[in-house]
N, C-alpha and C positions, 0 to 999 in steps of 0.2 A: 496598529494594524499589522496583522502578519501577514504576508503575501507564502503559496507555496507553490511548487511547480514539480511535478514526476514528470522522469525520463527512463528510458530502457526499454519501452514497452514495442510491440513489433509481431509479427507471425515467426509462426516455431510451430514445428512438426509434433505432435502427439507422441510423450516419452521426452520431450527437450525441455531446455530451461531458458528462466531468465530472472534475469533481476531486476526492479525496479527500483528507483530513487526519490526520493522526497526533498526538495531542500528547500529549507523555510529561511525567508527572511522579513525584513522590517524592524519591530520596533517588536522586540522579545520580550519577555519576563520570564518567563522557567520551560514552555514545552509540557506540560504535565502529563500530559500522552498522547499520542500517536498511534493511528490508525490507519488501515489501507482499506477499505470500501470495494466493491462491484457491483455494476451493472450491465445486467444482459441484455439480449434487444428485449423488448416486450416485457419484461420483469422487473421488480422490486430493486432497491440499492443496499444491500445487505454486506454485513460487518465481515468482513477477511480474516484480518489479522489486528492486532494491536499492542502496543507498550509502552508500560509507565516509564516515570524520572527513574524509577530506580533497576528498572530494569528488565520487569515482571512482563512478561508474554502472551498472549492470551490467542484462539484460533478458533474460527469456526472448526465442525467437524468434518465439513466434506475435503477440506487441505491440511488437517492434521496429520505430520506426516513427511509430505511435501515441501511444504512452504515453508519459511523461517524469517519471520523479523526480526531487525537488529538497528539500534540506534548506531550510527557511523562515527568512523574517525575524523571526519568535516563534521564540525559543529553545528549542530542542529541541523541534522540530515539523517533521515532512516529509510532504508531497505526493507524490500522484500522479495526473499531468493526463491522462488519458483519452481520448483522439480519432478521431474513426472508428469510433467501438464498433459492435461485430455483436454479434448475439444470442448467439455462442458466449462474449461475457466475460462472461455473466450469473455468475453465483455470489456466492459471502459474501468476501468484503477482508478479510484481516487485515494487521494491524501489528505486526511484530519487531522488538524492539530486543536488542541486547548489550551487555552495558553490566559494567563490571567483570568480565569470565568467566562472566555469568548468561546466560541466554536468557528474553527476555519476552516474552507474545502479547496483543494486544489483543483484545478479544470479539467484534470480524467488524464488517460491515455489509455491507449486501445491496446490489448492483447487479443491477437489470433493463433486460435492451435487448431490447426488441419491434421486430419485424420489422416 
């Protein structure tokens, strides 16, 4: 079982930043990649950002750009740097991991950007 948990997350002004944290633990095997999710109120749970073992980046389009994930210098922990936020990235952050052929979610944290 891998347990994960994001932190960082918080209200920021429209144009500000933030970063978010993932840190996995339990009973690991490789991480195989990592992903950051959102939801907005009333909408769908759709893909952010994400990154393989080896390193490879991948981003929706509307935060291409913006955002930057990065697997951290704490083992088995990844980011996601945030920049230029508009009010439309408000929603809840989660954290995906795959790890051994499972699929894991972390339990959200809220990002608000007021206008």
């Amino acid at each position: 079982q891998v347990q994960l948990v994001e932190s960082g997350g918080g209200l920021v002004q429209a144009g500000g930043s933030l970063r978010l944290s993932c840190a996995a633990s339990g009973t690991i095997f490789s991480l195989e990649t990592m992903a950051w999710y959102r939801q907005a109120p009333g909408k769908q749970r759709d893909v952010v950002a994400g990154i393989g073992k080896g390193g490879s980046e991948n981003y929706a389009d509307s935060v291409k750009g913006r955002f930057t994930t990065s697997r951290g210098y704490v083992k088995n922990t990844v980011y996601l740097q945030m920049d230029s936020l508009k009010p439309e990235d408000t929603a809840v952050y989660y954290c995906k991991a795959t790890d051994g052929g499972m699929i894991y979610w972390g339990k959200g944290i809220l990002v608000t950007v007021s206008s």
